[in-house]
C-alpha positions in Angstrom: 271.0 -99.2 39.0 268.1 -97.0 39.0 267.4 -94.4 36.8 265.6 -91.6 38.0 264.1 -89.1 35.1 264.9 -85.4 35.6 261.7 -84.2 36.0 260.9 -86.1 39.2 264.6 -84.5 40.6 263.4 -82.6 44.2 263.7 -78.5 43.2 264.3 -75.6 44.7 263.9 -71.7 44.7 267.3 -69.6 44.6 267.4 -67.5 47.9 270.0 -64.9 45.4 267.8 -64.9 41.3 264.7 -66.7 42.3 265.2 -69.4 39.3 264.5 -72.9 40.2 267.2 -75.4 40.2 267.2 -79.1 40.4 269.0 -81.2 42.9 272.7 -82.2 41.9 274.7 -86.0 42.7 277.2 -83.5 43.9 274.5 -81.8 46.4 273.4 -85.1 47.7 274.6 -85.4 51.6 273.7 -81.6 51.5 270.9 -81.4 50.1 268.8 -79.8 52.9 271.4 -76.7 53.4 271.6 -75.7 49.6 270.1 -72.8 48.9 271.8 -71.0 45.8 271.8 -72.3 42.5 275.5 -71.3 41.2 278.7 -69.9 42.9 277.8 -66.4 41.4 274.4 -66.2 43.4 275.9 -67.4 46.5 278.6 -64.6 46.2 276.6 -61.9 45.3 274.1 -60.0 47.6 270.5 -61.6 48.1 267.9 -59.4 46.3 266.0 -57.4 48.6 261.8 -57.6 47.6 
């Protein structure tokens, strides 16, 4: 089995706080339509700039 270190994880910019995140084994056939880091951003309204 192959290790893979954390820092070389794929990332992403929360559409809700901004905060990066790092990809999840749990987000890994959906991967492409993430775009909220927790359940709290992805309920709560998306900050307007």
């Amino acid at each position: 089995m192959k290790t893979v270190k954390k820092a070389d994880l794929p990332t992403k910019i929360c559409t809700t706080c901004g905060r990066p995140f790092t990809w999840r084994k749990k987000w890994e056939k959906v991967w492409a339509d993430v775009k909220y880091c927790s359940d709290r951003c992805r309920s709560a309204k998306p900050k307007s700039n």
